[in-house]
Biopython code that builds the backbone (N, CA, C, O; Angstrom):
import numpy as np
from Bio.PDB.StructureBuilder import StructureBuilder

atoms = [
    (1, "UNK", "N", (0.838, -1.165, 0.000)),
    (1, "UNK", "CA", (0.000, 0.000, 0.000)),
    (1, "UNK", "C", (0.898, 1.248, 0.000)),
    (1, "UNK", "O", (1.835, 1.443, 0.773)),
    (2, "UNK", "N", (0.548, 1.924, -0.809)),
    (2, "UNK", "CA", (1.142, 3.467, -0.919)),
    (2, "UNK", "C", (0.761, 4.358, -0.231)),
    (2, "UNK", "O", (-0.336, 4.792, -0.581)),
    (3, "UNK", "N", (1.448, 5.100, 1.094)),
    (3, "UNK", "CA", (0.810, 6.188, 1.969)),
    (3, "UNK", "C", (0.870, 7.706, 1.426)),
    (3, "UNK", "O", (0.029, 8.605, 1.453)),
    (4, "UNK", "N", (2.405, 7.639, 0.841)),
    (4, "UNK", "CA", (2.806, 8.882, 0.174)),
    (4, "UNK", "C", (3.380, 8.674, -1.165)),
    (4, "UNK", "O", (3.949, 7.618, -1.442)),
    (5, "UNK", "N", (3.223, 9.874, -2.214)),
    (5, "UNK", "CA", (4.688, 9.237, -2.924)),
    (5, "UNK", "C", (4.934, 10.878, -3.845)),
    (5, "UNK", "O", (4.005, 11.677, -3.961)),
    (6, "UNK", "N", (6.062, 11.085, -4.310)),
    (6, "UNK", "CA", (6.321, 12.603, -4.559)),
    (6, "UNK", "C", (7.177, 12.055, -5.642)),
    (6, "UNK", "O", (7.458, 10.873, -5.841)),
    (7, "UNK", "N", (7.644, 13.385, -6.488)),
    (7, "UNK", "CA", (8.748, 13.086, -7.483)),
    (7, "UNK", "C", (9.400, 14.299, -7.396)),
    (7, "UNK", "O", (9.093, 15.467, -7.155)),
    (8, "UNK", "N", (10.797, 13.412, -7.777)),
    (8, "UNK", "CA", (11.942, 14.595, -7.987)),
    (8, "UNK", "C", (12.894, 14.236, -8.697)),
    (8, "UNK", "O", (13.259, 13.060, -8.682)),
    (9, "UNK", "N", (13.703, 15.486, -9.728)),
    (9, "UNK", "CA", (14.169, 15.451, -10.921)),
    (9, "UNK", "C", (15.607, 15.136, -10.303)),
    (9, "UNK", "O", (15.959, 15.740, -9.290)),
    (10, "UNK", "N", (16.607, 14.002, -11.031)),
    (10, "UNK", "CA", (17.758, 13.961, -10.389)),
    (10, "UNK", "C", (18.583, 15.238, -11.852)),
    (10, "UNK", "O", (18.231, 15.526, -12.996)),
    (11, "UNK", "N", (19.796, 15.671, -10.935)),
    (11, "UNK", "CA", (20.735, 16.414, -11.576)),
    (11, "UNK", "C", (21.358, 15.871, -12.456)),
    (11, "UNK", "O", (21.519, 14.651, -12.489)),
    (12, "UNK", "N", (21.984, 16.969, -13.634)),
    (12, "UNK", "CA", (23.352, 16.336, -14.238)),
    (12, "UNK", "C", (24.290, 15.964, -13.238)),
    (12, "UNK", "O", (25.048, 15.029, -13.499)),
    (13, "UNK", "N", (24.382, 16.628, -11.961)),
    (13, "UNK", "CA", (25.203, 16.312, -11.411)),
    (13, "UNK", "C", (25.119, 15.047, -10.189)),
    (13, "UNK", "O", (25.938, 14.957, -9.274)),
    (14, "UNK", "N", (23.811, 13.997, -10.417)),
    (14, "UNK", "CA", (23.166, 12.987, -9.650)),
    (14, "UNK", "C", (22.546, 13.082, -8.551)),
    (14, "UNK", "O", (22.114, 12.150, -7.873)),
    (15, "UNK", "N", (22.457, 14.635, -8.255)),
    (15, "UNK", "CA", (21.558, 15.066, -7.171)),
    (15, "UNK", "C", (19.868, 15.394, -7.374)),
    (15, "UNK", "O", (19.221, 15.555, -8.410)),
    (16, "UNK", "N", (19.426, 15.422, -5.859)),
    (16, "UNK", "CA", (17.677, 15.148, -6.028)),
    (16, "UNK", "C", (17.527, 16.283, -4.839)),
    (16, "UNK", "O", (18.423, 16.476, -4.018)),
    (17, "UNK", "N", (16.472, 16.900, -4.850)),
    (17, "UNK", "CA", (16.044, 17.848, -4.018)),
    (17, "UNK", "C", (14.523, 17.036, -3.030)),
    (17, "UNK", "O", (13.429, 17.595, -3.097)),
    (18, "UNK", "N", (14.627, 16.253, -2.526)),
    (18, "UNK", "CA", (13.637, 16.033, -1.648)),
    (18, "UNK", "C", (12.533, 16.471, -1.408)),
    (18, "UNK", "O", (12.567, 17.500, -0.734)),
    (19, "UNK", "N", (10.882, 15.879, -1.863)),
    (19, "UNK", "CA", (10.037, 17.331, -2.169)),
    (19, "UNK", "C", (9.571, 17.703, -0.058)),
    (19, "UNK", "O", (9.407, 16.925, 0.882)),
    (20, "UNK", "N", (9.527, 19.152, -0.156)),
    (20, "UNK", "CA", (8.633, 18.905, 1.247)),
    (20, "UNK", "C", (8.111, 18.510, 2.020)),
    (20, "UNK", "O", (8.307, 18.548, 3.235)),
    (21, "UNK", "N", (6.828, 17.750, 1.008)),
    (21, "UNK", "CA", (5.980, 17.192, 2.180)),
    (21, "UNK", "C", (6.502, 15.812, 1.943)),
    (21, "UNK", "O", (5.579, 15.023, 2.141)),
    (22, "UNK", "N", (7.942, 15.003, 1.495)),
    (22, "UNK", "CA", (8.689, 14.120, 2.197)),
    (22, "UNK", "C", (9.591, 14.096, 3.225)),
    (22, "UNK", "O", (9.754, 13.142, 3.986)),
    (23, "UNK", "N", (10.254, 15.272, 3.257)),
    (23, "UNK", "CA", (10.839, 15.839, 4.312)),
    (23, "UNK", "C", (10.150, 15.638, 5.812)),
    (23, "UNK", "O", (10.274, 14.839, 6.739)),
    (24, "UNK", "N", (9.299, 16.899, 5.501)),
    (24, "UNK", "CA", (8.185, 16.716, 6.669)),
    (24, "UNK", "C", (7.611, 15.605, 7.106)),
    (24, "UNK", "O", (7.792, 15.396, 8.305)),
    (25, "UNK", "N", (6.767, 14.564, 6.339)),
    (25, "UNK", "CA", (6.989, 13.771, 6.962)),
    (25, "UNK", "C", (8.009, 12.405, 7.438)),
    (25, "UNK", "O", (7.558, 11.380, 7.949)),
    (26, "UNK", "N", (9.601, 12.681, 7.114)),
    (26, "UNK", "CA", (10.392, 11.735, 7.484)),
    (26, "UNK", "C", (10.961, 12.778, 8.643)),
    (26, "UNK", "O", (11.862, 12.374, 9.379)),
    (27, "UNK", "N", (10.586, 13.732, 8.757)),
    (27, "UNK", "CA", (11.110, 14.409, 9.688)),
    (27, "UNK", "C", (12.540, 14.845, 9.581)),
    (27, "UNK", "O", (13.318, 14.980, 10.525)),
    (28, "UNK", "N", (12.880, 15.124, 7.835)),
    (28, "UNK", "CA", (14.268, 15.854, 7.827)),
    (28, "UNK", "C", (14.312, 17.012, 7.392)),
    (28, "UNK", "O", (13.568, 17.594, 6.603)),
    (29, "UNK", "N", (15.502, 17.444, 8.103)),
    (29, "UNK", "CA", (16.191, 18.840, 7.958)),
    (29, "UNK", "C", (17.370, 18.824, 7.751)),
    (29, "UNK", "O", (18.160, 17.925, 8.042)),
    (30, "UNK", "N", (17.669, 20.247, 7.007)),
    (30, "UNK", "CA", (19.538, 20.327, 6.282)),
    (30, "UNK", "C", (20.150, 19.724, 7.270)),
    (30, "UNK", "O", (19.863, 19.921, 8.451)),
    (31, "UNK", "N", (21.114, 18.876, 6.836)),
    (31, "UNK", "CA", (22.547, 18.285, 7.657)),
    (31, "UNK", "C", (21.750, 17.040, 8.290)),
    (31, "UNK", "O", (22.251, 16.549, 9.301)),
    (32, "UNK", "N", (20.914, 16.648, 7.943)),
    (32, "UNK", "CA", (20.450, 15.083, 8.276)),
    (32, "UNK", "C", (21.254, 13.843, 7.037)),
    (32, "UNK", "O", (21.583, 14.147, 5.891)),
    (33, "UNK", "N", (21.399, 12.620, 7.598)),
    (33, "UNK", "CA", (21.874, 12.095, 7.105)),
    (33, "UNK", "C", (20.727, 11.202, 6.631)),
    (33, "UNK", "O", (19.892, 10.733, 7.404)),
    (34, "UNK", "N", (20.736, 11.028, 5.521)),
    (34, "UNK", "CA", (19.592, 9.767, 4.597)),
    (34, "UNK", "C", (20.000, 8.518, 4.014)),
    (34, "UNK", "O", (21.072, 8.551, 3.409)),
    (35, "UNK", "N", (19.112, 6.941, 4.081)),
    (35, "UNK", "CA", (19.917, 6.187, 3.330)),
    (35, "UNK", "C", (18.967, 5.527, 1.998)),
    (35, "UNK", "O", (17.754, 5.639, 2.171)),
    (36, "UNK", "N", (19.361, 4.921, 0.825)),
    (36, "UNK", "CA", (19.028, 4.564, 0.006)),
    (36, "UNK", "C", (19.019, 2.797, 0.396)),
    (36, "UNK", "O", (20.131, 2.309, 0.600)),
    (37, "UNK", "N", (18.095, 2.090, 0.472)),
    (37, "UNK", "CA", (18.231, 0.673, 0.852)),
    (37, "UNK", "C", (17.587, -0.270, -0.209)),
    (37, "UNK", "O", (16.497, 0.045, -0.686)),
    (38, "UNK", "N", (18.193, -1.370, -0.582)),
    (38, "UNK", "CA", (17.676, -1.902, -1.435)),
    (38, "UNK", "C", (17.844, -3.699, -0.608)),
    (38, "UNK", "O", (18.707, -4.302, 0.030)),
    (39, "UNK", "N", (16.178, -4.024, -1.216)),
    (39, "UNK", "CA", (16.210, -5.273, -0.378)),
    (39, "UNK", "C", (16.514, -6.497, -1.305)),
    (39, "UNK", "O", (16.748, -6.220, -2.481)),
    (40, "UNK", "N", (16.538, -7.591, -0.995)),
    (40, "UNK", "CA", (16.429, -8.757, -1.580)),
    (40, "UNK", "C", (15.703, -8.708, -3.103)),
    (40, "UNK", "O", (16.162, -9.159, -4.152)),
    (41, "UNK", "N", (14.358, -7.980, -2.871)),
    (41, "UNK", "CA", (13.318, -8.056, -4.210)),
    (41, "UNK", "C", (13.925, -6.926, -4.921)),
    (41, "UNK", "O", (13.541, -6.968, -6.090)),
    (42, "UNK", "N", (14.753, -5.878, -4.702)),
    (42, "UNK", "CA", (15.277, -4.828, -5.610)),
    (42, "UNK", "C", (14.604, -3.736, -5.390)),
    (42, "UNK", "O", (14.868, -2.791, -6.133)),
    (43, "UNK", "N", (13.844, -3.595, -4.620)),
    (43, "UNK", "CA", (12.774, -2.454, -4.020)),
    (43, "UNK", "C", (14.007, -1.712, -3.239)),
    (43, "UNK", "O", (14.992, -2.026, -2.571)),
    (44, "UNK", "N", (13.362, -0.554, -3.724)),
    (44, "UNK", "CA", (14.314, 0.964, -2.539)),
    (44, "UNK", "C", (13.618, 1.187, -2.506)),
    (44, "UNK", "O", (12.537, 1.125, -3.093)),
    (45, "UNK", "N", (14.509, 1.910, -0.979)),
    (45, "UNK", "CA", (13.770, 2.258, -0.254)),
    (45, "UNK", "C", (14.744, 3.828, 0.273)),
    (45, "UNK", "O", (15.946, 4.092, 0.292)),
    (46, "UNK", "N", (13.841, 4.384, 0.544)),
    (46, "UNK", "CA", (14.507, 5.665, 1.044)),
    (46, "UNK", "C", (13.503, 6.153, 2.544)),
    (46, "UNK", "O", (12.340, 6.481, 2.779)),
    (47, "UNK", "N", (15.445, 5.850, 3.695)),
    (47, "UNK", "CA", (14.977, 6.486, 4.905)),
    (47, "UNK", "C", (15.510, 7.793, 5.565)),
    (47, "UNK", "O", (15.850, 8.773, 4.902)),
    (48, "UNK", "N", (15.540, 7.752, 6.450)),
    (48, "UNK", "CA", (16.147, 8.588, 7.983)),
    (48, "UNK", "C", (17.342, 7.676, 8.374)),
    (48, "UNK", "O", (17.081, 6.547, 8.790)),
    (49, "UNK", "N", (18.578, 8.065, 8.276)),
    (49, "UNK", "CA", (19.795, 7.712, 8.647)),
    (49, "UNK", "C", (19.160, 7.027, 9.949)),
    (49, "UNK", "O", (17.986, 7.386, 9.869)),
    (50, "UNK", "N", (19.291, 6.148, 11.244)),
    (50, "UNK", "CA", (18.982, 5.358, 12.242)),
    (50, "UNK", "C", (20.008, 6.621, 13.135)),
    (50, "UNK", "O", (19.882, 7.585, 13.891)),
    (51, "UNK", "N", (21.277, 5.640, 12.271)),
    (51, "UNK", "CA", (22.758, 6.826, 12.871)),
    (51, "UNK", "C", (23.249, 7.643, 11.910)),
    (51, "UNK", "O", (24.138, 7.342, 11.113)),
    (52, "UNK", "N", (22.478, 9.028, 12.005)),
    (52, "UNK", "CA", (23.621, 10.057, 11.293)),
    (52, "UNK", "C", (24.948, 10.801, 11.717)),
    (52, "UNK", "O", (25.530, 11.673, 11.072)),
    (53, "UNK", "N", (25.221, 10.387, 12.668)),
    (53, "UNK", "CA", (26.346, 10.875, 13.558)),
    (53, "UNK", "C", (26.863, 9.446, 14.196)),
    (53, "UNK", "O", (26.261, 8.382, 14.343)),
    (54, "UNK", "N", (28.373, 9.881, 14.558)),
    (54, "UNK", "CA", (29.312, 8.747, 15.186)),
    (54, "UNK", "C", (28.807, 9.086, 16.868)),
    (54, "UNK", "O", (29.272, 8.346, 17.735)),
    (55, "UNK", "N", (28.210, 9.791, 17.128)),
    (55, "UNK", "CA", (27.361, 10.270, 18.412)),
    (55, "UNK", "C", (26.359, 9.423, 18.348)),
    (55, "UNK", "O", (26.257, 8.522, 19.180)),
    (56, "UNK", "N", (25.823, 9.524, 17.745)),
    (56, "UNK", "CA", (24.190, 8.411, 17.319)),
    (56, "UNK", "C", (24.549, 7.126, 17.700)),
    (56, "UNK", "O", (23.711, 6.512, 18.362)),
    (57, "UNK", "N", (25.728, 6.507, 17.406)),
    (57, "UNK", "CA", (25.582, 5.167, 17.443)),
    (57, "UNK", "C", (26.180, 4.644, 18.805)),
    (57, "UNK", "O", (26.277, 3.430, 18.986)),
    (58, "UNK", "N", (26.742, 5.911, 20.149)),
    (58, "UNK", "CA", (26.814, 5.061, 21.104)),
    (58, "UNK", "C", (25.771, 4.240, 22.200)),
    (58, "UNK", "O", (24.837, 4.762, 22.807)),
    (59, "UNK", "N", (26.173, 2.905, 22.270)),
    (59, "UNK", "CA", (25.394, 2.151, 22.430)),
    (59, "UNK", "C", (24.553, 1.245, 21.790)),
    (59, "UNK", "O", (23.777, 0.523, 22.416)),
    (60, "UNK", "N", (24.655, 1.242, 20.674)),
    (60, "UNK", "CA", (24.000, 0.863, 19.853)),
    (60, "UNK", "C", (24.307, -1.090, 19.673)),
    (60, "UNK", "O", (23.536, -2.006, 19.386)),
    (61, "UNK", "N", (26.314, -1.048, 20.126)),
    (61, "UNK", "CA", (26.512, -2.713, 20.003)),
    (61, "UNK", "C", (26.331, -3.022, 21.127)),
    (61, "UNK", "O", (26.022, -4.213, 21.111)),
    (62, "UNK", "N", (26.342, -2.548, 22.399)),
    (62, "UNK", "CA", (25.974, -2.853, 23.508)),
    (62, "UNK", "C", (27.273, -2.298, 24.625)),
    (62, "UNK", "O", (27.761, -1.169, 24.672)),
    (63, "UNK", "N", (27.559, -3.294, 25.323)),
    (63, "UNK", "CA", (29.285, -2.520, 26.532)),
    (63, "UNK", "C", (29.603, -3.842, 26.358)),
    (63, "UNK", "O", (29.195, -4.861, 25.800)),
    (64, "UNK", "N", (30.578, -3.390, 27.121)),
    (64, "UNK", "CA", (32.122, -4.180, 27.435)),
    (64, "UNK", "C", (31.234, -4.272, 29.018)),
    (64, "UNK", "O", (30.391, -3.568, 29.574)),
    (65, "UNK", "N", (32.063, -5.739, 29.395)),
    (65, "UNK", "CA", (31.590, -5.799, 31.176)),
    (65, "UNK", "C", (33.466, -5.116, 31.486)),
    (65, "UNK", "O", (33.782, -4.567, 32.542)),
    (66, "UNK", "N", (34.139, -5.269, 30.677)),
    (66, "UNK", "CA", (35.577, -4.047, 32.013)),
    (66, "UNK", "C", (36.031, -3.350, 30.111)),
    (66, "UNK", "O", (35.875, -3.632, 28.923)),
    (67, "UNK", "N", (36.480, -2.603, 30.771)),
    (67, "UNK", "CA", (37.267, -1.499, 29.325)),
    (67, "UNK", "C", (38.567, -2.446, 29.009)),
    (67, "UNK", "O", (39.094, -3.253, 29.775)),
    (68, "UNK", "N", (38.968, -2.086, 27.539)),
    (68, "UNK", "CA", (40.072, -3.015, 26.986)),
    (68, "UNK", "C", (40.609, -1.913, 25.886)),
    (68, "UNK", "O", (40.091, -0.944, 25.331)),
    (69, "UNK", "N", (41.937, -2.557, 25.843)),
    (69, "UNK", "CA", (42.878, -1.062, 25.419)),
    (69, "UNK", "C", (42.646, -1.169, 24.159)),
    (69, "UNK", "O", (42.024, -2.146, 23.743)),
    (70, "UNK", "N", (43.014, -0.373, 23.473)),
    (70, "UNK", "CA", (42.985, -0.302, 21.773)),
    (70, "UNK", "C", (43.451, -1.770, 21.372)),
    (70, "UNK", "O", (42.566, -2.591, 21.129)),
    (71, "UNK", "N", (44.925, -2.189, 21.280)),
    (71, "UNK", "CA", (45.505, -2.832, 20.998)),
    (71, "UNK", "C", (45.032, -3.925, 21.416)),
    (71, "UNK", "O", (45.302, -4.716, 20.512)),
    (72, "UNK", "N", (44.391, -4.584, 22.373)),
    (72, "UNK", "CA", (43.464, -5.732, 22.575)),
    (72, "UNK", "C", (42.061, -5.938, 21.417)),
    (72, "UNK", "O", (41.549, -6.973, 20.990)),
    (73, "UNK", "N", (41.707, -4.378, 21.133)),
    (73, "UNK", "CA", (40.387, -4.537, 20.117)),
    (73, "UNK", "C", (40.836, -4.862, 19.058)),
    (73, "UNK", "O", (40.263, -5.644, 18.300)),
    (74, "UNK", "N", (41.977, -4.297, 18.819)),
    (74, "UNK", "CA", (42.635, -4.685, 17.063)),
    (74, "UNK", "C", (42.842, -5.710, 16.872)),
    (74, "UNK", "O", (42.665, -6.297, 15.805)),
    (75, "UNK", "N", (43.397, -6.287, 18.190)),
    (75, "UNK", "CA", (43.786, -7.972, 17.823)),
    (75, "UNK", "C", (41.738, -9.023, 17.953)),
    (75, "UNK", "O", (41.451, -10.207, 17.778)),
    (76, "UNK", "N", (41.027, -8.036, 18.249)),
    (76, "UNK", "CA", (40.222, -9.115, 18.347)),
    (76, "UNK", "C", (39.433, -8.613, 17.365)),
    (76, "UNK", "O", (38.274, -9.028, 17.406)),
    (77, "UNK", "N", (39.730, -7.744, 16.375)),
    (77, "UNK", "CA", (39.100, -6.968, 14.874)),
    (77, "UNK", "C", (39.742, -8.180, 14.307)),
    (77, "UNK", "O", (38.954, -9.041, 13.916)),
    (78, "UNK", "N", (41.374, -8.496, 14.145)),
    (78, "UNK", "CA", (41.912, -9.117, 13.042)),
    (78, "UNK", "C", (41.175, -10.530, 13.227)),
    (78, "UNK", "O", (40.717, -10.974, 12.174)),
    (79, "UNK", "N", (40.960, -11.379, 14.459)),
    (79, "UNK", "CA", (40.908, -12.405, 14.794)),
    (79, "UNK", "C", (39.219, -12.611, 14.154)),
    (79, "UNK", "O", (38.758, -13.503, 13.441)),
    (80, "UNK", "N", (38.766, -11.751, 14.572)),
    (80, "UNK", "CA", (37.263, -12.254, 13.753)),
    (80, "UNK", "C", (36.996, -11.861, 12.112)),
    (80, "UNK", "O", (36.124, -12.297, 11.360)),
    (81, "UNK", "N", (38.054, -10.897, 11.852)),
    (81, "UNK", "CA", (38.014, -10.855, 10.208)),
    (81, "UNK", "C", (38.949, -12.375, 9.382)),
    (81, "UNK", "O", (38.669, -12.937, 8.323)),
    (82, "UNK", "N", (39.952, -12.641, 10.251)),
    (82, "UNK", "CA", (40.577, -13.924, 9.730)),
    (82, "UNK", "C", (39.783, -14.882, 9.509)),
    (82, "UNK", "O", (39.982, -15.592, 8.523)),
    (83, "UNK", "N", (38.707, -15.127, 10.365)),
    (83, "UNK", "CA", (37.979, -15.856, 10.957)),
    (83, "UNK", "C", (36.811, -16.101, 9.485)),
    (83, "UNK", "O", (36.662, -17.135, 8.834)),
    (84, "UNK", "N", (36.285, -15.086, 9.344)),
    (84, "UNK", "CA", (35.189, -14.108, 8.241)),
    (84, "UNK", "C", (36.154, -14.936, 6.990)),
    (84, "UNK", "O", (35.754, -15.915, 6.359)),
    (85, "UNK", "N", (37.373, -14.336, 6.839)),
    (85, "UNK", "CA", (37.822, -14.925, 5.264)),
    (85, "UNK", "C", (38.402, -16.510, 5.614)),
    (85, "UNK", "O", (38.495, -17.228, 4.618)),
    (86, "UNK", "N", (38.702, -16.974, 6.598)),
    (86, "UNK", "CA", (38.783, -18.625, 6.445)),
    (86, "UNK", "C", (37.237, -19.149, 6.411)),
    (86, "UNK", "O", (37.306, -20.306, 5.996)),
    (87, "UNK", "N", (36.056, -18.858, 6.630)),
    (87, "UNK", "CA", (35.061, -19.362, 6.257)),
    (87, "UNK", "C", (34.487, -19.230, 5.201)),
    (87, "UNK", "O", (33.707, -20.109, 4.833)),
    (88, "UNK", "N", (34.815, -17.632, 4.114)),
    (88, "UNK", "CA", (34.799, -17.636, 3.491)),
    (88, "UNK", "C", (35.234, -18.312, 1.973)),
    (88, "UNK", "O", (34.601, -18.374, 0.920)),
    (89, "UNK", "N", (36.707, -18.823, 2.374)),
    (89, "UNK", "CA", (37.322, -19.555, 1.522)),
    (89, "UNK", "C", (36.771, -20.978, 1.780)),
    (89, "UNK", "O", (36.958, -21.634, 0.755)),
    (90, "UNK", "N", (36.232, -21.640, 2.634)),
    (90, "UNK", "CA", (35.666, -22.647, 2.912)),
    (90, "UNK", "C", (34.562, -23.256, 2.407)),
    (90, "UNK", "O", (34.219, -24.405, 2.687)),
    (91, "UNK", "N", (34.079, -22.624, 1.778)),
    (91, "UNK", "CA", (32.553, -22.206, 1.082)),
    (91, "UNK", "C", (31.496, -22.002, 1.850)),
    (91, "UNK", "O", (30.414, -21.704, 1.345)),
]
sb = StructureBuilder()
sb.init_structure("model")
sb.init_model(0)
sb.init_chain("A")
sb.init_seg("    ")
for serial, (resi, resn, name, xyz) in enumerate(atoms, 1):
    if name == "N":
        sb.init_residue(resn, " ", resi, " ")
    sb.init_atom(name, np.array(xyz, "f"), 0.0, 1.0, " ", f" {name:<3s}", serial, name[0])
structure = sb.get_structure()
């Protein structure tokens, strides 16, 4: 079902001007961040950034039960990306 739907001309330069009453009701204003999503069926979708700011997203993966230094996170970044491409190569 269709609630709204508006049109807008993209640029030579690949830009779109957002009409108003989409704005209004996604509730954006200049310096908001927006995303373009495309699902499984090929449908986009256009939202409201969740996180438009690196502010926005604290909390978002959850905490640590004690704090851990940089150099402990990196090694446990590499260890689960190694991890990611040996399963990957695995099929």
């Amino acid at each position: 079902m269709i609630r709204k739907r508006a049109v807008a001309t993209v640029t030579s330069k690949g830009q779109i001007t957002i009409p108003i009453e989409m704005r209004r009701y996604l509730e954006i204003c200049a310096g908001d961040k927006v995303e373009f999503v495309v699902d499984n069926k090929g449908t986009v979708r256009f939202e409201r950034s969740k996180y438009p700011t690196l502010a926005s997203l604290r909390g978002a993966a959850g905490t640590m039960k004690e704090p851990r230094s940089w150099e402990e996170l990196e090694e446990t970044a590499r260890e689960e990306r190694a991890e990611a491409v040996a399963r990957k190569l695995r099929g």
